[in-house]
N, C-alpha and C positions, 0 to 999 in steps of 0.2 A: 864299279864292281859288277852290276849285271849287265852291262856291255861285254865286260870280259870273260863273264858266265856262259850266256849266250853262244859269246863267238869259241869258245871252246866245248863247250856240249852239243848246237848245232849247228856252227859253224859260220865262217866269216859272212857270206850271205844272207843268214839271217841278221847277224849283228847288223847291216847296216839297213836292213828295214826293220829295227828296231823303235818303236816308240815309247818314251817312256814320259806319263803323266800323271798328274795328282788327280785330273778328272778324266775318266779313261771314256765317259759318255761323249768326251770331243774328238775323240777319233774316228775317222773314217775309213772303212775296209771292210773284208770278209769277213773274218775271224780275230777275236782279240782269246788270246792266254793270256790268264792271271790265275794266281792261287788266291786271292782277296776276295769277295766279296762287300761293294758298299760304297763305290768310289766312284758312281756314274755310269757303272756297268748297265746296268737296264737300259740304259739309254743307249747306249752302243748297236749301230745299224746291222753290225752284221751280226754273226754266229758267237755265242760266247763258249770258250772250251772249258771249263773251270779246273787248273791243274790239283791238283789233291786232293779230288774228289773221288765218287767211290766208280765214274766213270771214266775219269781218267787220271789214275791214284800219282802213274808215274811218266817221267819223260817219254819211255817206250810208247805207252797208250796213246800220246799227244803225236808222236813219229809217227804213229801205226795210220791212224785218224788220216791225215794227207797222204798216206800211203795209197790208200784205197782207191 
């Protein structure tokens, strides 16, 4: 289901650097999106965007973000 999310809100590209895990601290990259906090996030190397927050409440603001 959020593969399918994903690849229809930002598209096939995304869906396939898609990661999806119960410890998101074992990921490696720039940037991790999550609306969670609590799952190993801190520990996460790169950028964390937090989606529904009050900085980036909605998909737009997450688009806008890598726009720049």
């Amino acid at each position: 289901m959020k593969r399918l999310w994903v690849e229809e809100h930002l598209g096939l590209d995304a869906a396939y650097k898609l990661i999806i895990s119960p410890n998101k601290g074992l990921n490696l990259g720039h940037y991790l999106i999550d609306d969670y906090i609590g799952k190993g996030q801190e520990n996460f190397e790169g950028q964390l965007l937090q989606f529904e927050s009050s900085e980036y409440p909605v998909w737009k603001s997450i688009r806008r973000f890598f726009e720049l």
